[in-house]
TORLUMMI-310494 format. One record per residue (C-alpha): residue in one letter; y, z, x. Coordinates in nm, 3 decimals. Layout:
REM residues N
code A py Y pz Z px X $
...
This chain:
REM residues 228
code X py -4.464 pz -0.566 px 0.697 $
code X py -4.348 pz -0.464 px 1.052 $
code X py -3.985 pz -0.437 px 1.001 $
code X py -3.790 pz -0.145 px 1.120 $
code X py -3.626 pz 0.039 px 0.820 $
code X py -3.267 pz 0.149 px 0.816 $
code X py -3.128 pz 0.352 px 0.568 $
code X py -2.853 pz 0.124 px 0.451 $
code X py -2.723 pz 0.338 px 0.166 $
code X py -2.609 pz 0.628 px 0.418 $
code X py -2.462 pz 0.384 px 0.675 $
code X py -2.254 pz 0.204 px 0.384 $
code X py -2.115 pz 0.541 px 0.286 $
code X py -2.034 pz 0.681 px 0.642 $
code X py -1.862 pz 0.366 px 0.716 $
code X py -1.684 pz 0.323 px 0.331 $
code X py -1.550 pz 0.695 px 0.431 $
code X py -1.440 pz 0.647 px 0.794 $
code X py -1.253 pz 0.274 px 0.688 $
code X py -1.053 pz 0.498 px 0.407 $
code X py -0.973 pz 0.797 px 0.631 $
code X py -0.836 pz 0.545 px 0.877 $
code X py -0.673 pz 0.296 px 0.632 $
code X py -0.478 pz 0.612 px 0.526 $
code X py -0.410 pz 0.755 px 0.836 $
code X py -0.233 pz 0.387 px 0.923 $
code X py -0.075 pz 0.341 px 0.590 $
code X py 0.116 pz 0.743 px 0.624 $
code X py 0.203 pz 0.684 px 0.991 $
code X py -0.015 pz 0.918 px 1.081 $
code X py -0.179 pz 0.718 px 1.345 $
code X py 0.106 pz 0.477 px 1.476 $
code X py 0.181 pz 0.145 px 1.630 $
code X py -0.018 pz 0.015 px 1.875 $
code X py -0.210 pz 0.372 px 1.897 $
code X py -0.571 pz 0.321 px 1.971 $
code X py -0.911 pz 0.358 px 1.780 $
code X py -1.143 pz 0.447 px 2.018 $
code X py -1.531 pz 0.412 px 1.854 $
code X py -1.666 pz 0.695 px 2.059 $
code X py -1.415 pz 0.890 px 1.975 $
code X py -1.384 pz 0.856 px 1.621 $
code X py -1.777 pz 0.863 px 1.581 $
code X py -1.741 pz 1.234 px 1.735 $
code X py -1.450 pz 1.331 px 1.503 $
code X py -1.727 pz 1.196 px 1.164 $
code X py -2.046 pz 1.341 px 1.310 $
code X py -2.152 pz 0.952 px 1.324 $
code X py -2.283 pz 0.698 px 1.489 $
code X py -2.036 pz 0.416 px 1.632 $
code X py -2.225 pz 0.151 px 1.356 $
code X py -2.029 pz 0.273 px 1.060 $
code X py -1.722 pz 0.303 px 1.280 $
code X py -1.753 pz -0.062 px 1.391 $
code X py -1.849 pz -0.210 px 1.051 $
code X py -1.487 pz 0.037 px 0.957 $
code X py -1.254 pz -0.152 px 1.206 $
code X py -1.376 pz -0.483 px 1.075 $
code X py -1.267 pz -0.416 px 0.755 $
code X py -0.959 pz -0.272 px 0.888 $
code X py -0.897 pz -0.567 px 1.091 $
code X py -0.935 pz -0.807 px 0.790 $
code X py -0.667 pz -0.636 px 0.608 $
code X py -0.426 pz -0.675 px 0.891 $
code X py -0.406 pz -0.323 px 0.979 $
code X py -0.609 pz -0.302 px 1.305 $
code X py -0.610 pz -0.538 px 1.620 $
code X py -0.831 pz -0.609 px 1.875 $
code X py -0.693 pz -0.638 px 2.271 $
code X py -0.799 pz -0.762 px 2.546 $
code X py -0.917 pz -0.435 px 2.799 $
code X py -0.778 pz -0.219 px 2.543 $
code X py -1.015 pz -0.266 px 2.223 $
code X py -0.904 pz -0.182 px 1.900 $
code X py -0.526 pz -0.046 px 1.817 $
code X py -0.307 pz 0.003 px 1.513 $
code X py -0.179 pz -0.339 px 1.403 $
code X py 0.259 pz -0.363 px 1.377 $
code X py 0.428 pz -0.561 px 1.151 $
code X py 0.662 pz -0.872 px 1.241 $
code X py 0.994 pz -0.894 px 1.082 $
code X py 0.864 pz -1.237 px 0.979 $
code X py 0.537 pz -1.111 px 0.813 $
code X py 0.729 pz -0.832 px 0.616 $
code X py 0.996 pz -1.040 px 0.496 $
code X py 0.687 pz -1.282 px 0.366 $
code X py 0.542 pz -1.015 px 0.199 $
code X py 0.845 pz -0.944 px 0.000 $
code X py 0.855 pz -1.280 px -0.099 $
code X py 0.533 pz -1.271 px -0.182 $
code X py 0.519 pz -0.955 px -0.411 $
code X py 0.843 pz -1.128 px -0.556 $
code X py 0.628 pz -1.402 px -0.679 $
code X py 0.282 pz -1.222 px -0.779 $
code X py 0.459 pz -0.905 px -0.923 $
code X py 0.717 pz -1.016 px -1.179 $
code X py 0.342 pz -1.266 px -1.340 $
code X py 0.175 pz -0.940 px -1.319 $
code X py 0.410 pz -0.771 px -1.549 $
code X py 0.467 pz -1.025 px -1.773 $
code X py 0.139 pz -1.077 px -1.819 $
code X py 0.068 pz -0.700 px -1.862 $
code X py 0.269 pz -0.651 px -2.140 $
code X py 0.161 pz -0.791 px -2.453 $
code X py -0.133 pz -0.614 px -2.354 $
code X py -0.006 pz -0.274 px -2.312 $
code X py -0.114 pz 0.014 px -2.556 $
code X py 0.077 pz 0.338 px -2.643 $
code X py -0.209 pz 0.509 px -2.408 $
code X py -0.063 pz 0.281 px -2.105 $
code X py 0.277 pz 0.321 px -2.156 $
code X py 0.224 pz 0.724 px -2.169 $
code X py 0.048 pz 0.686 px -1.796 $
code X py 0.345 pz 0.460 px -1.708 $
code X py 0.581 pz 0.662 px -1.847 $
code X py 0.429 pz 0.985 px -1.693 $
code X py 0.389 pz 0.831 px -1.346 $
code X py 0.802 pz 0.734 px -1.353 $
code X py 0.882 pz 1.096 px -1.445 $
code X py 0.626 pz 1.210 px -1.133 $
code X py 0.813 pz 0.988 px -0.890 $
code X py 1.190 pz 1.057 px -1.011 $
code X py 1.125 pz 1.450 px -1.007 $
code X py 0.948 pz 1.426 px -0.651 $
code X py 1.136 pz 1.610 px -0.369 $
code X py 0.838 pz 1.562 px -0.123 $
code X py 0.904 pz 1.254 px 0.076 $
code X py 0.538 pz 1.236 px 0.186 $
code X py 0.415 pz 1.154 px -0.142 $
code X py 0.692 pz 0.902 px -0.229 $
code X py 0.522 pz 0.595 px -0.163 $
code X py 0.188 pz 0.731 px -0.299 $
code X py 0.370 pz 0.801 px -0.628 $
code X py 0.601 pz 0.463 px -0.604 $
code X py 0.237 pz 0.275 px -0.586 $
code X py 0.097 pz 0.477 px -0.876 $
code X py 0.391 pz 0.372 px -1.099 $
code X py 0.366 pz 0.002 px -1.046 $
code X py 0.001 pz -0.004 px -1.030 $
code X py 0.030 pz 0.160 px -1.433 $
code X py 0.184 pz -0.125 px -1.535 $
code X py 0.012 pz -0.410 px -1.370 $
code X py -0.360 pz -0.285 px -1.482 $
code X py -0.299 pz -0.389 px -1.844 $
code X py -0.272 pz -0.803 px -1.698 $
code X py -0.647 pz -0.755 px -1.627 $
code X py -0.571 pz -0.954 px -1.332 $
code X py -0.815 pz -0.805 px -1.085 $
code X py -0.789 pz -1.060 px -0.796 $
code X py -0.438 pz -1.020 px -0.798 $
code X py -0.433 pz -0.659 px -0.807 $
code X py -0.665 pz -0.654 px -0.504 $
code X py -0.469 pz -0.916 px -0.326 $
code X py -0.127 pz -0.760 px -0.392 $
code X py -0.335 pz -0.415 px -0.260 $
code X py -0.391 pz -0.528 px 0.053 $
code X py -0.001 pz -0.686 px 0.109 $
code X py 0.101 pz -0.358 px 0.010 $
code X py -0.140 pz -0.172 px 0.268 $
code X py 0.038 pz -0.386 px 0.534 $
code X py 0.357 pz -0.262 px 0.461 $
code X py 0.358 pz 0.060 px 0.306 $
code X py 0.428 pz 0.293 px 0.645 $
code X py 0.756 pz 0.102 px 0.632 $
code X py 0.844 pz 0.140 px 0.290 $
code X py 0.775 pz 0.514 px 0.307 $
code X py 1.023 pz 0.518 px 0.592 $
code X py 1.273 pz 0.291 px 0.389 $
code X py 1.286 pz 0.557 px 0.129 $
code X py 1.432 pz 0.829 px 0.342 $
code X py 1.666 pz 0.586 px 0.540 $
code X py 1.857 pz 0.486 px 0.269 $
code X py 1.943 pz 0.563 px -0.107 $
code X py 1.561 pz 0.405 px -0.194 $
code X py 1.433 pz 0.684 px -0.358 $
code X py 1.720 pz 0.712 px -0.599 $
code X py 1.777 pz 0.343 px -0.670 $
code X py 1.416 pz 0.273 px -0.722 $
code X py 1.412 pz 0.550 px -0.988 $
code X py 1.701 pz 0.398 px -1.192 $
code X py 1.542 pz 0.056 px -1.135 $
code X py 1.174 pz 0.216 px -1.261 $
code X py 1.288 pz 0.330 px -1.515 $
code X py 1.482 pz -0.012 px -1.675 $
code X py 1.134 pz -0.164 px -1.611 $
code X py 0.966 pz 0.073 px -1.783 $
code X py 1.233 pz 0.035 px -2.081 $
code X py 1.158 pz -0.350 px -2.105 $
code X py 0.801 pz -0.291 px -2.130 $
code X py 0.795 pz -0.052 px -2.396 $
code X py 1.033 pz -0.250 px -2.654 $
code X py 0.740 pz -0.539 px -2.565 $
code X py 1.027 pz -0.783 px -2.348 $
code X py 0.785 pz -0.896 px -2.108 $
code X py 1.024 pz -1.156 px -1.951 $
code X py 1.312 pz -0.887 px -1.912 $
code X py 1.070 pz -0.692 px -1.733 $
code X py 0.983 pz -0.987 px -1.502 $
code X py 1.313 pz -1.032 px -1.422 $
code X py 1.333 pz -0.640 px -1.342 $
code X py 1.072 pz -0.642 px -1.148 $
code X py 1.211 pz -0.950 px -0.945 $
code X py 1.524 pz -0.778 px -0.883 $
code X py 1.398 pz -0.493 px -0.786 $
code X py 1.186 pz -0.613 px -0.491 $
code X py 1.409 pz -0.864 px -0.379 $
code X py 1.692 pz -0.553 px -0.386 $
code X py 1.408 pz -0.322 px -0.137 $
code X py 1.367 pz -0.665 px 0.037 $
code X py 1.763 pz -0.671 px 0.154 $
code X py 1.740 pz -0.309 px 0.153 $
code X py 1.459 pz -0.367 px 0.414 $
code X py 1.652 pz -0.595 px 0.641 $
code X py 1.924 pz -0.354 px 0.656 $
code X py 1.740 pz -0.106 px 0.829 $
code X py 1.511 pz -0.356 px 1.010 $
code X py 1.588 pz -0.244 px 1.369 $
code X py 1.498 pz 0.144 px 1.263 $
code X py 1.187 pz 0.059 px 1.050 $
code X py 1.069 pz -0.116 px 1.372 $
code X py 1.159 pz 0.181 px 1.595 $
code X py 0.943 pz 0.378 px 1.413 $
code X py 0.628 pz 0.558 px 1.565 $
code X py 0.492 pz 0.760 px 1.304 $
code X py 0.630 pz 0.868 px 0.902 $
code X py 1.045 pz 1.039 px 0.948 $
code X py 0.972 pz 1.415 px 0.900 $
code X py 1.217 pz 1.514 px 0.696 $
């Protein structure tokens, strides 16, 4: 058979690596807003060849983190005012089902990680990690609804605004409201009131959604994560 052989398993990984180094980079600020992602470059920076780094902003671009322009290739997608407020009314929908559905099917096992990630994000005094830790407590109480396409979906809206939310945190009282709010969720689900914790949950995204809006204008202005 005269077919030229690639080794697929290698390129898969180099490119499954560079789309997560980048996806990260994005989501922290590190690489900001309308910053570009030059192939050759980034190929140099991996040791790699520009396939994986291709096949990388692809997958990026699907998600709504990367953009391709005219003469200038790819760049670091921004987020609308529009699109973010959408999102929040989307996690206001998907979220609080989540939950609800999660509980009944929670174990003492799940409500330990739960209650261990709340305790992790309320004693945090590294704003770096605050959105990191903010995503690990929700995502403890969502797994148990064994709602995988949802979780996935609900990834990927979060991926599109997580830079912002990370900057949220430090621009107002975020970090100490969410904690309060975390922690009556967390309440609900471990007396087994799945629809009080629906409601909590509702609440408390549509309270970081007007919390959002308040500090629009300096979320926007934003180039990179606030250094503390």
């Amino acid at each position: 058979m005269k077919i030229r052989s690639v080794d697929i398993s290698q390129m898969a990984s180099a490119s499954t690596l560079i789309f997560e180094a980048l996806r990260r980079a994005i989501i922290e600020g590190s690489l900001a807003e309308g910053e570009p992602l030059r192939q050759d470059d980034i190929a140099r920076r991996f040791n790699a060849s520009r396939i994986p780094v291709r096949e990388a902003l692809t997958r990026l671009e699907e998600l709504g983190l990367v953009r391709t322009q005219r003469y200038k290739g790819a760049v670091v997608s921004g987020l609308s005012s529009e699109e973010a407020v959408e999102i929040f009314d989307f996690r206001a929908l998907v979220e609080p089902e989540l939950i609800r559905r999660a509980v009944p099917r929670m174990t003492a096992t799940s409500l330990a990680e739960a209650r261990a990630a709340h305790k992790a994000f309320g004693g945090s005094t590294d704003p770096m990690v605050w959105g990191d830790l903010n995503r690990v407590f929700h995502a403890s109480l969502y797994l148990p609804s064994g709602l995988s396409y949802h979780l996935e979906v609900l990834g990927n809206a979060m991926d599109r605004i997580d830079r912002y939310l990370r900057a949220q945190l430090l621009l107002s009282d975020g970090m100490e409201r969410a904690t309060v709010e975390h922690l009556a969720i967390l309440t609900a689900c471990e007396v087994g009131d799945a629809d009080g914790a629906a409601a909590l949950t509702r609440d408390h995204i549509e309270g970081a959604r007007a919390s959002f809006l308040e500090h629009l204008h300096e979320l926007m202005g934003k180039r990179g994560p606030p250094v503390p």
